[in-house]
Each structure stands twice: as C-alpha cells, then as structure tokens.
C-alpha positions in Angstrom: 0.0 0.0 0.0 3.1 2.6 0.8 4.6 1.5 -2.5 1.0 2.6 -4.7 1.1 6.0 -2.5 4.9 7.2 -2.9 4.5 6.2 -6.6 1.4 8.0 -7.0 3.2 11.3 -5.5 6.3 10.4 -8.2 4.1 10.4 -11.0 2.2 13.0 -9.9 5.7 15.4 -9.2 6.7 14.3 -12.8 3.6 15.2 -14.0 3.5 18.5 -12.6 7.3 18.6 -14.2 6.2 18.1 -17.7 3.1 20.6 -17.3 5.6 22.9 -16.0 8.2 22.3 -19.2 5.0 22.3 -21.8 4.1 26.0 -20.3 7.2 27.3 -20.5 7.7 26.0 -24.2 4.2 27.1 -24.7 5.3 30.9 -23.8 8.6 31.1 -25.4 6.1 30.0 -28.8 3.8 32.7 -28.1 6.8 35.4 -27.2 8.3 34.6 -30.6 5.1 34.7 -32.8 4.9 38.2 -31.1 8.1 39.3 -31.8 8.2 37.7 -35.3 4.4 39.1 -36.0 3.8 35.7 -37.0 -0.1 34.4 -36.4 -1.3 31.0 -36.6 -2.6 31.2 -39.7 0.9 32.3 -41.4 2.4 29.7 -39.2 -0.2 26.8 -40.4 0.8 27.9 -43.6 5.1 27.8 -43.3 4.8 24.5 -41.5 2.1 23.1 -44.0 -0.3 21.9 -41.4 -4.0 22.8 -41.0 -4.7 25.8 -38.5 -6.6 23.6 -36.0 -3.6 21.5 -35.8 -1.0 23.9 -35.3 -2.9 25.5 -32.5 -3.3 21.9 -30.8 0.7 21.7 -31.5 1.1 25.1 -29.9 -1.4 24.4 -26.8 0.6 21.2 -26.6 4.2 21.8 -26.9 5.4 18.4 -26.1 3.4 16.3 -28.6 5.5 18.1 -31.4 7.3 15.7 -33.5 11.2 16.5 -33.6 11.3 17.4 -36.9 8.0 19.7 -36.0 9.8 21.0 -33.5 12.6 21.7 -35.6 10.9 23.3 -38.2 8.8 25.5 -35.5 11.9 26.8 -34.3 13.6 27.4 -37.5 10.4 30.0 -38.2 10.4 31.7 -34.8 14.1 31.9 -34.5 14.1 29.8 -31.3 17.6 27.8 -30.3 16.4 24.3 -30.7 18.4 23.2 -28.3 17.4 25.9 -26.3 13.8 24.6 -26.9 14.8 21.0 -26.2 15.9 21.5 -22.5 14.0 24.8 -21.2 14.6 25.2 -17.7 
C-alpha cells in the first residue's frame, strides 16, 4: 500500500514537471510569434499543417514531433536546443 502512495506522488511530481516544461515551451512559442508578428494562420501555412492542428501543437508543446519542432523553431528563430531543455 506505501509503495502505490509514494509512486502516485512520483508520477504526480513528474507530471507536474512536464506541465511545468510544456508551459514554458508554450510561452517562449507565443513570445516569438509576437516578436516575429507571426499568427497562426501564417504559421499553419510555413509549417504546411491545418490551423486547427497547429494550435493543438502550440497548446501542446510536447506532442511536437522532432522534426515539428525543428521546423517551429527554424520560423520563430528559437535555439532548438534551447527549446529542447528549457529550464
């Protein structure tokens, strides 16, 4: 019964982790859309996706492919790397 409970609080820490990571991606995203005067539609349109999809993608950073990823931060001008391991 301990073992269910402490696991439970791990998942749930790591889960609050990875929330924490996706909202920080999440912003830097928005920041640079701002500061490139991109919108989402110009965006659906350089990443050849739907704009639908790339809001889903932008709501939730961490379902982004690599190659998504890579592409998304080729257009904004983000550091991939940078992107990768946000702190």
């Amino acid at each position: 019964m301990k073992k269910i409970v402490i696991f439970v609080a791990e998942t749930n820490f790591i889960d609050m982790t990875l929330k924490q990571l996706n909202n920080k991606r999440r912003e830097l995203i928005h920041y640079s859309m701002v500061t490139q005067k991109i919108n989402k539609k110009n965006l659906s349109i350089k990443m050849n996706v739907s704009v639908p999809t790339i809001g889903t993608k932008i709501d939730n950073p961490g379902t982004l492919k690599l190659s998504e990823a890579d592409r998304l931060c080729n257009i904004l001008g983000i550091d991939l790397t940078k992107f990768l391991t946000i702190k």
